[in-house]
Structure formats: structure tokens, C-alpha cells
LOFIVO-377258 format. One record per residue: y, z, x of N, C-alpha, C in turn. Coordinates in steps of 0.2 Angstrom, whole numbers, padded with zeros to 4 digits, always signed. Last residue first. Example, Ala and Ser with C-alpha at 12.3 -4.5 7.8 and 13.67 -1.06 7.14 Angstrom:
2
-0011+0035+0064-0005+0036+0068+0000+0039+0064;-0028+0039+0066-0022+0039+0062-0016+0039+0066;
//
This chain:
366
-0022+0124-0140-0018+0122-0143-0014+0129-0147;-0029+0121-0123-0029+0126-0128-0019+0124-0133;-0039+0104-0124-0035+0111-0121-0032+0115-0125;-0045+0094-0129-0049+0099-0128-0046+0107-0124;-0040+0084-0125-0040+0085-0133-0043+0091-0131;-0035+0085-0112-0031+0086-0115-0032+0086-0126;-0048+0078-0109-0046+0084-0108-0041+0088-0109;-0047+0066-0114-0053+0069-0116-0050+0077-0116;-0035+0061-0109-0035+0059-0114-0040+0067-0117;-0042+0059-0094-0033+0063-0097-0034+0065-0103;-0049+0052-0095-0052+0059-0093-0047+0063-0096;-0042+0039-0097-0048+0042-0102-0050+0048-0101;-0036+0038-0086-0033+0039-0093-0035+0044-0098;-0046+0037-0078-0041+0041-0076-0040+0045-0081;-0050+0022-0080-0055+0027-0079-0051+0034-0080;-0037+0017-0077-0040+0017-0084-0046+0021-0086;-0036+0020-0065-0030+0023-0070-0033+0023-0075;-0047+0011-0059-0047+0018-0059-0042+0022-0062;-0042-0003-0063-0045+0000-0067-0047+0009-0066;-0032-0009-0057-0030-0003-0062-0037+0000-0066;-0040-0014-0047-0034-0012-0047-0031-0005-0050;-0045-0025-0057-0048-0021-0054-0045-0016-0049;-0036-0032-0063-0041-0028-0066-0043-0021-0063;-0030-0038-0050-0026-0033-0055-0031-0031-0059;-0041-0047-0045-0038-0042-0041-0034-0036-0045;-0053-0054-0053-0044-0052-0054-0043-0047-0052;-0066-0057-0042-0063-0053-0046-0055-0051-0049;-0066-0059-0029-0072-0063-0033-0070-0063-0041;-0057-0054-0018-0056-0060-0022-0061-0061-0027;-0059-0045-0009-0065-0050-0008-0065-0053-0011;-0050-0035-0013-0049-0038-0008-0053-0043-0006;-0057-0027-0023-0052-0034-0024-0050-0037-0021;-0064-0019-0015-0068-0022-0018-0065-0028-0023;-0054-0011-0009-0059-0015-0002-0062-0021-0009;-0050-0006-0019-0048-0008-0015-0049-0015-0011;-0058+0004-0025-0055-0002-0029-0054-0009-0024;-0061+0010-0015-0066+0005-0017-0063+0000-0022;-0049+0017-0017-0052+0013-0011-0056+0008-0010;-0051+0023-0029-0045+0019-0027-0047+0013-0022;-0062+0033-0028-0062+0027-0034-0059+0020-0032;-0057+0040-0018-0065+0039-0017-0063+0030-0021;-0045+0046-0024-0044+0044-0019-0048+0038-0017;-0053+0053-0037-0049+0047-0039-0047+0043-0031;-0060+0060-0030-0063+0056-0035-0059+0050-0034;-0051+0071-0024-0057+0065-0020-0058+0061-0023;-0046+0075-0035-0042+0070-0031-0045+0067-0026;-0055+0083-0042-0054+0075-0045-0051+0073-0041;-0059+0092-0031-0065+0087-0032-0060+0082-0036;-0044+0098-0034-0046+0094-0028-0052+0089-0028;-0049+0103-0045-0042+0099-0045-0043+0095-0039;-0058+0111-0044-0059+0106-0049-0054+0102-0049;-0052+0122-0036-0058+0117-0033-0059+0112-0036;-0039+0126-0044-0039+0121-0038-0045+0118-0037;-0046+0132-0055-0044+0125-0056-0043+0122-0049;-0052+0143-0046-0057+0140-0049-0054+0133-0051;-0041+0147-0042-0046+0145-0037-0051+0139-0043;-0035+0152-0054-0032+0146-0049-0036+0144-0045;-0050+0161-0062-0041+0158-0061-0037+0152-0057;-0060+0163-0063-0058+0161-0057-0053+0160-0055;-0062+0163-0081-0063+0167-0074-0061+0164-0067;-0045+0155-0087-0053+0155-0085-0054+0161-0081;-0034+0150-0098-0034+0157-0093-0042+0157-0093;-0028+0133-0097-0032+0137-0098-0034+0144-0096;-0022+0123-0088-0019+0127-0095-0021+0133-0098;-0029+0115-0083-0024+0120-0079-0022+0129-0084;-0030+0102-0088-0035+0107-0084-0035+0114-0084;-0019+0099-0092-0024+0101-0099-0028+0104-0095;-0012+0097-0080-0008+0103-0086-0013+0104-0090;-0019+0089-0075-0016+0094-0073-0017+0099-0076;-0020+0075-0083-0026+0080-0080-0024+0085-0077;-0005+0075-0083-0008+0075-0087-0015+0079-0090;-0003+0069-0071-0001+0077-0074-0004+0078-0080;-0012+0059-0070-0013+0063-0066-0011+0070-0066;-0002+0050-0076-0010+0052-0078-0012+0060-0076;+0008+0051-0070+0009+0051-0078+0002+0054-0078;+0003+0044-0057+0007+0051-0057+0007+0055-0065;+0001+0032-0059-0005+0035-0059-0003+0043-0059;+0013+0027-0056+0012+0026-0063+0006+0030-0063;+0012+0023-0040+0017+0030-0044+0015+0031-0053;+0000+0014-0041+0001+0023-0037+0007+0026-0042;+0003+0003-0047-0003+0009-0051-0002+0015-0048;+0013-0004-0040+0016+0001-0046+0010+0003-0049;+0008-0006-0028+0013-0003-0026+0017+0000-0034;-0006-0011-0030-0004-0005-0029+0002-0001-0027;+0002-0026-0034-0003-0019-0040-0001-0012-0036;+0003-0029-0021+0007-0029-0027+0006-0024-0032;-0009-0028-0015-0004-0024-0011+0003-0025-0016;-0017-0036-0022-0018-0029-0022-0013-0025-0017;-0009-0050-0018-0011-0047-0025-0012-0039-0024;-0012-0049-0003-0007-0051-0005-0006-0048-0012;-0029-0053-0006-0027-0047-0004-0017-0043-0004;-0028-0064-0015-0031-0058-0017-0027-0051-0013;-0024-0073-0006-0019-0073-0013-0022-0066-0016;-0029-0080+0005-0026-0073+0007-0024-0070-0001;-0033-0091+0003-0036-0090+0002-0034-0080+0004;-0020-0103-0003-0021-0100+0004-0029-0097-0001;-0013-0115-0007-0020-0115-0009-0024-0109-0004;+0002-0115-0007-0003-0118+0000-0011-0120-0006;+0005-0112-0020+0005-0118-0019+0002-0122-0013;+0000-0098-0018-0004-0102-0020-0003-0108-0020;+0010-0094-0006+0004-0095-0003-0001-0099-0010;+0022-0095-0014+0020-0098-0010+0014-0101-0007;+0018-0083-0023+0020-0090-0025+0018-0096-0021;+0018-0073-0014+0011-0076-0017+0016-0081-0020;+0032-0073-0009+0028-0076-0004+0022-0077-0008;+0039-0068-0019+0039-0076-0017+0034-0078-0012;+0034-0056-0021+0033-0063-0028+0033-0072-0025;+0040-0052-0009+0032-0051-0011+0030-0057-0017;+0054-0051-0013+0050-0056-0007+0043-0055-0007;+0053-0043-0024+0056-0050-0026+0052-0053-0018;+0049-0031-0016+0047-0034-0022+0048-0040-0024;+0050-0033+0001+0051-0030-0003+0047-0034-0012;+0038-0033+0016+0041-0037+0011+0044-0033+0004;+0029-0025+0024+0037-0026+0027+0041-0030+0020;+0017-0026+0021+0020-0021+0021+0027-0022+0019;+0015-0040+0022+0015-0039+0016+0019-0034+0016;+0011-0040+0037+0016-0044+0035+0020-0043+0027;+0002-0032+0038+0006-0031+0041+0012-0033+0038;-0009-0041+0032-0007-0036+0031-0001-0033+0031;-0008-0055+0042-0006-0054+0035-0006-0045+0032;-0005-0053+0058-0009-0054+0052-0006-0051+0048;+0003-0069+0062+0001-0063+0062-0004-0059+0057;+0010-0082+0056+0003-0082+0059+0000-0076+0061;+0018-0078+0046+0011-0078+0044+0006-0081+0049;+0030-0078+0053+0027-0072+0051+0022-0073+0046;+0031-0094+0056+0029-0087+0060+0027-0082+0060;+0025-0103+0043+0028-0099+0047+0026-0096+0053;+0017-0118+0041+0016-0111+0043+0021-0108+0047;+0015-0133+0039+0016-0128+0036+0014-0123+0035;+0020-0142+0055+0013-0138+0052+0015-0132+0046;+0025-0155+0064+0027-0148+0061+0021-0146+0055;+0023-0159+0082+0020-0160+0072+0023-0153+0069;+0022-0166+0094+0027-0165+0091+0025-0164+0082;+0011-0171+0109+0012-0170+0101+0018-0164+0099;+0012-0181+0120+0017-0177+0117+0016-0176+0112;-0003-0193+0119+0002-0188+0123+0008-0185+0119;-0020-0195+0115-0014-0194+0115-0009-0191+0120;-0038-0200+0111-0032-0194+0114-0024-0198+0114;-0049-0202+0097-0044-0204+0101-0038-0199+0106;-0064-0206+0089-0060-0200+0093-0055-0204+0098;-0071-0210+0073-0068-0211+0079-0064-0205+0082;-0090-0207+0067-0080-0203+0070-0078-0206+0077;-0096-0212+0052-0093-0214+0060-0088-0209+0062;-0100-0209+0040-0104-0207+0043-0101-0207+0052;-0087-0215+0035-0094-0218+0032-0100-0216+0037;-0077-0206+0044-0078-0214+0040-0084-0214+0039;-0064-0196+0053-0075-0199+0050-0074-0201+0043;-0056-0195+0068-0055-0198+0061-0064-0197+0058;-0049-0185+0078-0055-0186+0075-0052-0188+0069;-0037-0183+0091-0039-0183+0085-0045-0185+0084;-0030-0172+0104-0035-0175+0101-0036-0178+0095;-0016-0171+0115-0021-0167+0108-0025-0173+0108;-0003-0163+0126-0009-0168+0125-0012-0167+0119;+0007-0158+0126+0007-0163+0131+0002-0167+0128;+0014-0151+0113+0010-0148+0120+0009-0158+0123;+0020-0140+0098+0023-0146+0105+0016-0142+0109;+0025-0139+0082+0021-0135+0089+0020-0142+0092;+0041-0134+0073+0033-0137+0076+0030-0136+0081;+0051-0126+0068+0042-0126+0065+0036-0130+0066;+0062-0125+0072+0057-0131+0069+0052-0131+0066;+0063-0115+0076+0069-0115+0074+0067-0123+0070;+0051-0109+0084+0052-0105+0079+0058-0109+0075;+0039-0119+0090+0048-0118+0092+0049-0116+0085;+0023-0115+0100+0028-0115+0092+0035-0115+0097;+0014-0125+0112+0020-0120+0111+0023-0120+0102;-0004-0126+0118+0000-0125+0111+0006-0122+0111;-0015-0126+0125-0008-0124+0126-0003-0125+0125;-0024-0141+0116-0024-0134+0120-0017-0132+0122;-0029-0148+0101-0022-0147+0108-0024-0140+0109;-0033-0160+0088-0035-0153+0091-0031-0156+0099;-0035-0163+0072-0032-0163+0077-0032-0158+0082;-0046-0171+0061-0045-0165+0062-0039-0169+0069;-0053-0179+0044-0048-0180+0051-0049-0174+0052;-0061-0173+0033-0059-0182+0036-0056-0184+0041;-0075-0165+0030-0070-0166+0034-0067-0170+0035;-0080-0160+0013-0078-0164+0019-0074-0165+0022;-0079-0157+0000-0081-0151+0007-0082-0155+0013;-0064-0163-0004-0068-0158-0005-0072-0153+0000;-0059-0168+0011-0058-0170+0006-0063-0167+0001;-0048-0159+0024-0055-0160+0020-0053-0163+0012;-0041-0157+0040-0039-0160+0035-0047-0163+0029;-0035-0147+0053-0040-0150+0049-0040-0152+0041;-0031-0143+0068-0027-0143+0061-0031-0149+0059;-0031-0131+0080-0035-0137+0077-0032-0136+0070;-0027-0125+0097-0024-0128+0089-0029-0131+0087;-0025-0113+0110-0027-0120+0106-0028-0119+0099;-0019-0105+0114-0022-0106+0119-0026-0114+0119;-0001-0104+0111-0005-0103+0110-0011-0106+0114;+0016-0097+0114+0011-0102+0116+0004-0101+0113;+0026-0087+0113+0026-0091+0107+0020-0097+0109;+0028-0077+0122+0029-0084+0125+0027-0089+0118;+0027-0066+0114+0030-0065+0117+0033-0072+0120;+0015-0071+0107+0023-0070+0102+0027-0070+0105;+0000-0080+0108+0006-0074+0112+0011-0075+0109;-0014-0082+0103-0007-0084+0100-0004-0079+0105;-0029-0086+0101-0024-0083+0108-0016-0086+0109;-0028-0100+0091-0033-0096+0097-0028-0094+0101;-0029-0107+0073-0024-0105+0081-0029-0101+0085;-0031-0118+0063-0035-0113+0067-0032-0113+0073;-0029-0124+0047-0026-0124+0054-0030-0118+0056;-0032-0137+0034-0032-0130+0037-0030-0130+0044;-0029-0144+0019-0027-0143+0026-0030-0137+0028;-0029-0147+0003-0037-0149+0010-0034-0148+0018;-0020-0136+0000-0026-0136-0005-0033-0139-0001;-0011-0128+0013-0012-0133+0009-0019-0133+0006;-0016-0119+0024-0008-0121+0023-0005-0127+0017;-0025-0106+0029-0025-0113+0025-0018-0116+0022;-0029-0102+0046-0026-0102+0039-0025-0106+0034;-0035-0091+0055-0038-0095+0050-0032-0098+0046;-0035-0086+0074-0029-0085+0067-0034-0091+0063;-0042-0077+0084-0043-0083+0081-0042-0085+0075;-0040-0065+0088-0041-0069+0095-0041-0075+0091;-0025-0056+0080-0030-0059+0080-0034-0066+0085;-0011-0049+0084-0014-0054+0081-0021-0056+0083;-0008-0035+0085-0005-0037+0081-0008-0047+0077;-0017-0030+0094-0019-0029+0086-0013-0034+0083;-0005-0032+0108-0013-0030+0105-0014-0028+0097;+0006-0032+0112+0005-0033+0107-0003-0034+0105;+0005-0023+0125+0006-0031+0124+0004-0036+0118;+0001-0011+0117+0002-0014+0124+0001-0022+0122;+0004-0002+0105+0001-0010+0104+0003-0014+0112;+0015+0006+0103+0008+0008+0103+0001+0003+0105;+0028+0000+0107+0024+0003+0112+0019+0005+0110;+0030-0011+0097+0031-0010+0105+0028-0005+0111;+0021-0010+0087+0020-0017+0091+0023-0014+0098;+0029+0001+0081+0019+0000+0085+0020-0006+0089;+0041-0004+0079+0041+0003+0084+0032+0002+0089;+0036-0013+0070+0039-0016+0077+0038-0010+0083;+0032-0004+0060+0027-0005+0065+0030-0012+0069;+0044+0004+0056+0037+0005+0059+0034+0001+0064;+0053-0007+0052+0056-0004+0058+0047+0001+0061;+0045-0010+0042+0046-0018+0046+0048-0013+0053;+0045+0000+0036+0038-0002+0037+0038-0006+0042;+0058+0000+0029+0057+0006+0034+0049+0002+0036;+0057-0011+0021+0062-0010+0026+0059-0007+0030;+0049-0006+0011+0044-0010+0014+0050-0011+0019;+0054+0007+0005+0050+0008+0011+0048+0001+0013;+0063+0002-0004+0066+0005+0000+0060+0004+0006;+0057-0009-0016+0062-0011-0012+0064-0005-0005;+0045+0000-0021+0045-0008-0022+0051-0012-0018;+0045+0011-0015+0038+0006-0015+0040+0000-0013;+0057+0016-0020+0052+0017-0015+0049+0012-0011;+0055+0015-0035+0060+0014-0029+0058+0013-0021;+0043+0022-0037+0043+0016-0038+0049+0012-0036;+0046+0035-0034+0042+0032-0030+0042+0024-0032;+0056+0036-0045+0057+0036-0036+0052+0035-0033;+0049+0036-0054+0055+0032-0056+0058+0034-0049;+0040+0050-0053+0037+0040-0056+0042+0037-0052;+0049+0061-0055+0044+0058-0048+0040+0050-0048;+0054+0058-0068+0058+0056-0062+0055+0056-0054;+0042+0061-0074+0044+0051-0076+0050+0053-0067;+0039+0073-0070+0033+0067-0069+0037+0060-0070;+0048+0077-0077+0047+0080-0069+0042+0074-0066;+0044+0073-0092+0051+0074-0087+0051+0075-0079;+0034+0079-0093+0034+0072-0092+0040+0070-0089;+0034+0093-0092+0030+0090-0088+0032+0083-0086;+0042+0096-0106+0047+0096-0096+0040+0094-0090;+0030+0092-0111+0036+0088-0112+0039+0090-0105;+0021+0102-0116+0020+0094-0110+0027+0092-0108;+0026+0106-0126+0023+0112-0121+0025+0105-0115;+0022+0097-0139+0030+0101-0135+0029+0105-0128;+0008+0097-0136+0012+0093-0136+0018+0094-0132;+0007+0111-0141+0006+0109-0136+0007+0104-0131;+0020+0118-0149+0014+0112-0151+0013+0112-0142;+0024+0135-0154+0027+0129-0150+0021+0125-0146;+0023+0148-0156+0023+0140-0160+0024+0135-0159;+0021+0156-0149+0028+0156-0153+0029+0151-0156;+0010+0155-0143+0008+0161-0148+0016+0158-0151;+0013+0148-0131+0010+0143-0138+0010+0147-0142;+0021+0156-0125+0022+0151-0127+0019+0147-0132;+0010+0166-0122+0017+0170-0125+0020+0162-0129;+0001+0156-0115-0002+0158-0120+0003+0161-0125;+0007+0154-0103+0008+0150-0106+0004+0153-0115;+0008+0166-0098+0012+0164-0099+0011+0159-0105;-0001+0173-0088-0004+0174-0098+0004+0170-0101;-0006+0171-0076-0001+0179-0080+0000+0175-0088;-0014+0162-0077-0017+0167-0076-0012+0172-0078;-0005+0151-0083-0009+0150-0086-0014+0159-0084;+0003+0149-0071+0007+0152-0077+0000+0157-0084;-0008+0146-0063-0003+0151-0060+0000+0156-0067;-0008+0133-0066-0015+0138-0068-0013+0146-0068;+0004+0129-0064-0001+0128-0068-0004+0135-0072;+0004+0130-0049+0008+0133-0054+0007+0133-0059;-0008+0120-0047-0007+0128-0042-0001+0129-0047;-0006+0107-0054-0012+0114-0056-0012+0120-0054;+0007+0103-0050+0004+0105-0056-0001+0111-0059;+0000+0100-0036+0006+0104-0038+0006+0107-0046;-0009+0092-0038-0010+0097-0034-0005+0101-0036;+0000+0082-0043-0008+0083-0046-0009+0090-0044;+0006+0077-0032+0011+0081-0040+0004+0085-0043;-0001+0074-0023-0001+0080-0023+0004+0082-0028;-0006+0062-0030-0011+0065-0027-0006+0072-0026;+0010+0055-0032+0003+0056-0036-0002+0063-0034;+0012+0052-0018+0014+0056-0020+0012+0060-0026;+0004+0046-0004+0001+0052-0008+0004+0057-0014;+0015+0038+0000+0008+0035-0001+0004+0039-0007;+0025+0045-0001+0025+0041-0006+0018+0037-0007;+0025+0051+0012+0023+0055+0006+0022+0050+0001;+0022+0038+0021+0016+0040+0022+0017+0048+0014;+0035+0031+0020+0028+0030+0017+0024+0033+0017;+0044+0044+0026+0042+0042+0016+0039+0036+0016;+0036+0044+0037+0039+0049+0033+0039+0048+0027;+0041+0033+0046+0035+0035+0043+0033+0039+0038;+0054+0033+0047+0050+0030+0044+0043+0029+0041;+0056+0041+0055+0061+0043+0053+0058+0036+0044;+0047+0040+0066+0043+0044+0060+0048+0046+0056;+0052+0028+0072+0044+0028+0071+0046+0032+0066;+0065+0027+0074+0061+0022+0074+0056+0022+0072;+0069+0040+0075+0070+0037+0070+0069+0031+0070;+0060+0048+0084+0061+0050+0080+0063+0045+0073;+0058+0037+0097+0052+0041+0093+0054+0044+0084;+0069+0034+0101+0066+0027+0096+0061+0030+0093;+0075+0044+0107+0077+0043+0099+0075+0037+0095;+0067+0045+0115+0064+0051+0110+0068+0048+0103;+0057+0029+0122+0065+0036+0120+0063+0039+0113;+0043+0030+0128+0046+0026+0124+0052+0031+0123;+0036+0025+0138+0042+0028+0141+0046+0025+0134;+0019+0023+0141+0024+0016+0139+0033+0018+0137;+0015+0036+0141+0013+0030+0145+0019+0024+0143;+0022+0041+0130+0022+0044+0135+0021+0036+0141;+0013+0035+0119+0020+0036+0119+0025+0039+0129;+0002+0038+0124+0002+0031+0122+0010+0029+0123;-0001+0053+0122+0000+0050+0128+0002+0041+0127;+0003+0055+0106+0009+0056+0113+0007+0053+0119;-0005+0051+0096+0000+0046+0100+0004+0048+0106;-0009+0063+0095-0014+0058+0096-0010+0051+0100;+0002+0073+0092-0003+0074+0098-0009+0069+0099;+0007+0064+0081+0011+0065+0089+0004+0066+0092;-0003+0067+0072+0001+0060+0073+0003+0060+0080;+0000+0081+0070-0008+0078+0072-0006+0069+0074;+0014+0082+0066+0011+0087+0073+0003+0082+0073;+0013+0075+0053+0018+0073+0058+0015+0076+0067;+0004+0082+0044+0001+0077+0047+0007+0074+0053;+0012+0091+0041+0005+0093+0047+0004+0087+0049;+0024+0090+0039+0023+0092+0043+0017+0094+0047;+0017+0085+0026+0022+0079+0029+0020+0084+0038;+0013+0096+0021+0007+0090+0022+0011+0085+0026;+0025+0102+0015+0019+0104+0019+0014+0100+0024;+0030+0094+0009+0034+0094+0016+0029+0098+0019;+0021+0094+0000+0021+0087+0002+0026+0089+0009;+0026+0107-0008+0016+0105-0006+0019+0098-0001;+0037+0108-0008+0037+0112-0005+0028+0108-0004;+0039+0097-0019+0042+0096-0013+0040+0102-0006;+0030+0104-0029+0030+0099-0026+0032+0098-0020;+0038+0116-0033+0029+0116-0027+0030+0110-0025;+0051+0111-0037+0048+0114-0032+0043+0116-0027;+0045+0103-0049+0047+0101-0042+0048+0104-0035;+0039+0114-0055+0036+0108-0054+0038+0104-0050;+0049+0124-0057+0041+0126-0053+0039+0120-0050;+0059+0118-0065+0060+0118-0058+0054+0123-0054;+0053+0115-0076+0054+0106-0071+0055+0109-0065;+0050+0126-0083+0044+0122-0078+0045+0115-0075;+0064+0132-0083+0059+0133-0080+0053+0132-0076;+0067+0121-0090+0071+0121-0087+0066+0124-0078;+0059+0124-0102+0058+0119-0099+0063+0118-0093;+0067+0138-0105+0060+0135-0102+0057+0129-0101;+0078+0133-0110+0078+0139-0103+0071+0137-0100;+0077+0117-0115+0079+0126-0114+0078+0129-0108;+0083+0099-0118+0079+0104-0111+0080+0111-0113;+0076+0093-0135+0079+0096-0131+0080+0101-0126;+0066+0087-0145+0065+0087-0138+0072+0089-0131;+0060+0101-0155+0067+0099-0151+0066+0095-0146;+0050+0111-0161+0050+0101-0162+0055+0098-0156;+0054+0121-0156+0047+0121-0157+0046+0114-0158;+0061+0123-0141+0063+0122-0150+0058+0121-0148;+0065+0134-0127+0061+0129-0129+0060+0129-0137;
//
């Protein structure tokens, strides 16, 4: 390691391969626990419903696996960093190193290196690899963890398919594509001006429209509603199929480019889902980008030869990863409610984050 060079030596060399090391060794650790507590909750579900071991293996957790590390991968490079860290930092290693001139600055560098290529695969990940694997997930759920597709849709679908349109589906089944009944309403500010209403309701997936023998309409005029019945309705309704389901679900599965298209879309509806759609964008690049930070607060935390040595940095390491876990969530839930630019609010625990990185890295030993 040069004292200005940003060129790799023996010892940066060093700390890229502790640093990926623990890592992968901290995260297959954690993979494997939670893999065993995941089976013994779902084995009898699994079992019950006679699912094959090859649709368990590479159907379910041959996919669940890198979402569920890439959820956390941040949070445990954090973890990683500090347990070596502190590590080096208690045999006095890091101390031989700065004693030779070499800025502390310089010092971070194979940190960033280890941290840009753990970024720069999670956000592969994220953004194009796992929302495929998510699609192969939770169909795996829908079949066998979800007895007759249970959870997957809701007793009474909402949605707005346009600026004054709305539709309300009831007791959707996917399997006979029939629904129990339909209302598709139509308002002129906060007013309602027609509506159409059909009980067992078929969609035909290749048209888009919904067939049934009989419906209703409601016209209201100047305080009047006229009401009329009908036969054979035949109407196409701007609503996919994969947004009658619920829309969480549905976002998972979508890579980056069909993510933009689908909020594109839902704003030309005028939908009212655009928030949560939105935080499920954001947080597929504040997570991996929160890795930078994260080492950051690491390495300034870590670096230091304290009484307690590594115990001491892990329980401080740990409290920030609840913190920041704590922070995110509520990020979460709390852009999810739309009141608020979902992406402000989103990043904003990185930016709370930063400023800790910042503080505690002016403050570590130079």
C-alpha cells in the first residue's frame, strides 16, 4: 500500500480479501439459518399439498436465496466490516499502517473497492436478475402455499383505471377467471355520474373484456337516477390481468425498464397505487447504494483500538443496524400513504446515514 497510490498492494489486497471473505462467510451463514427456520414452518403446508422436492428446491429456495441475501446485503457488509475491522484494529494492525504514513483516507480505499463491487451486484440483482426469480417464487406460493390461491387476491379488488373511472371487482377466482361482481363507475369530480354493475362476471384474458348475461346501469342527472337492466354485457375495461391481483406481488416480479413502464402507465390511469409502485423503485437502488455508507460507518467505527475490542464495536454495530433496519421501515410504511414524495422520503434514512458516516469518520484515528 503507496501512501498517495491509488494502486492495489499486498495490503489492500489483504483487506478486499477479509472483506469479502467475512462477508460471504457472515451471509451464507444467515442464508442457512434462515433456509432451516423457513422449511420447519412451511414443511407441513408443503407436505399437505404433495409439493416435489425438485419444485421445493429450485422453485422456491433456488429463488429465494438471492432475494432474501440481497435484501440484507448492506446490513451485513456492515456487520462484516466491523467484525474484521475491529479485528485488525485490536492486533494493532491498523495502527503499523497509519504509523507508515499512510492517510487514512488511503486506508479506506480497498474498503471502497469491496463495497463499489458488492454495490454493483446488488444492484444487478435488484434491478433485472431477482424480480424473474420473485415471479418463479411466489407462483411456487401461489401453488402450494396459498391453497386455492388464497392471499393472492383480495375479497374486494379497488382500482382506478382512469382520472374519473373506477372498478370494484368482488371474489375474483384466477383459476375460472369469474368474478362474483363488478361495478365500474364513472365521477365527475366528487360526483358520481353513471355506474354499471354485473354479477358473475367472466374476464377473457385474450380481450380484455368482461362478459356476463346481465348488468345494471345507473345514470344521475340533476338529482334523478335513472336505472336500467340489460342483457349480454360485453365491455372491455382498462385493467389488465396482472393488476387485478395485488399489486405488491405484481411489482416484485417486474424488472427495471418494466417497472418504469408500468408507473408510467398507472399515472396516465390516474391510479392511486403510484406511491407504493414508486417505493418499491427507490428502494431497489437506496438498498445497495446504502452499502457505501454503511462501510463507511464501519471502518470509522471499527478502526479504533477501544477497551472491549470487537465485542464492544459489534454491540454498536448491531444497535446502528437496528437503527437503520427501524428507520427504513418506517420509511417505508410512511411513503406508502402517498402524502409525501415517496423518493424523499425513501432516501431519506441514507441521508440521516451519511451524515453519521461523515461525523464519525471526522473523528477516527488519523
Amino acid at each position: 500500500m503507496k501512501r498517495n497510490s491509488l494502486k492495489v498492494g499486498l495490503i489492500d489486497w489483504y483487506i478486499i480479501r477479509k472483506f469479502v471473505g467475512t462477508y460471504l462467510a457472515a451471509i451464507m451463514m444467515l442464508v442457512v439459518i434462515v433456509v432451516i427456520f423457513d422449511m420447519v414452518e412451511k414443511i407441513d403446508d408443503l407436505m399437505e399439498m404433495h409439493a416435489p422436492l425438485y419444485d421445493i428446491i429450485f422453485g422456491y429456495y433456488i429463488n429465494f436465496v438471492p432475494f432474501f441475501m440481497n435484501k440484507f446485503s448492506s446490513l451485513i457488509t456492515f456487520i462484516a466490516v466491523v467484525m474484521f475491522t475491529s479485528k485488525m484494529a485490536y492486533q494493532t494492525e491498523i495502527v503499523a499502517i497509519l504509523s507508515s504514513g499512510v492517510s487514512f483516507k488511503r486506508f479506506m480505499w480497498p474498503y471502497f473497492l469491496s463495497a463499489f463491487i458488492i454495490t454493483s451486484l446488488s444492484l444487478s440483482l435488484n434491478l433485472f436478475v431477482i424480480p424473474s426469480a420473485n415471479a418463479r417464487r411466489i407462483q411456487f406460493e401461489n401453488q402450494y402455499l396459498r391453497k386455492g390461491g388464497r392471499g393472492i387476491y383480495e375479497d374486494r379488488i379497488y382500482r382506478q383505471i382512469s382520472p374519473n373511472n373506477f372498478v370494484s371487482i368482488k371474489g375474483y377466482n384466477n383459476k375460472t377467471l369469474r368474478a362474483e361482481f363488478l361495478v365500474l363507475e364513472t365521477y365527475d369530480k366528487q360526483s358520481i355520474i353513471s355506474s354499471l354493475s354485473a354479477r358473475s362476471v367472466t374476464f377473457d384474458p385474450e380481450s380484455n373484456h368482461w362478459k356476463s348475461d346481465k348488468y345494471l346501469t345507473r345514470t344521475f342527472s340533476d338529482g334523478v337516477e335513472i336505472m336500467k337492466k340489460h342483457e349480454q354485457l360485453d365491455t372491455l375495461i382498462n385493467l389488465t390481468a396482472d393488476e387485478i391481483g395485488k399489486v405488491q406481488n405484481h411489482i416484485q416480479t417486474l424488472n427495471y425498464n418494466e417497472l418504469n413502464a408500468f408507473i408510467a402507465q398507472q399515472k396516465a390511469k390516474g391510479s392511486d397505487q403510484i406511491a407504493l409502485i414508486e417505493v418499491e423503485r427507490q428502494n431497489r437502488i437506496a438498498f445497495p447504494i446504502s452499502t457505501f455508507i454503511l462501510t463507511i460507518i464501519g471502518v470509522s467505527l471499527s478502526s479504533r483500538k477501544v477497551r472491549g475490542g470487537t465485542g464492544l464495536h459489534m454491540s454498536i454495530g448491531i444497535a446502528l443496524c437496528f437503527a437503520y433496519i427501524l428507520f427504513m421501515q418506517f420509511a417505508n410504511e410512511f411513503a406508502k400513504g402517498g402524502g409525501t414524495s415517496p423518493i424523499l422520503i425513501i432516501w431519506f434514512p441514507n441521508i440521516i446515514f451519511l451524515g453519521i458516516a461523515f461525523y464519525l469518520y471526522k473523528k477516527a484515528p488519523k
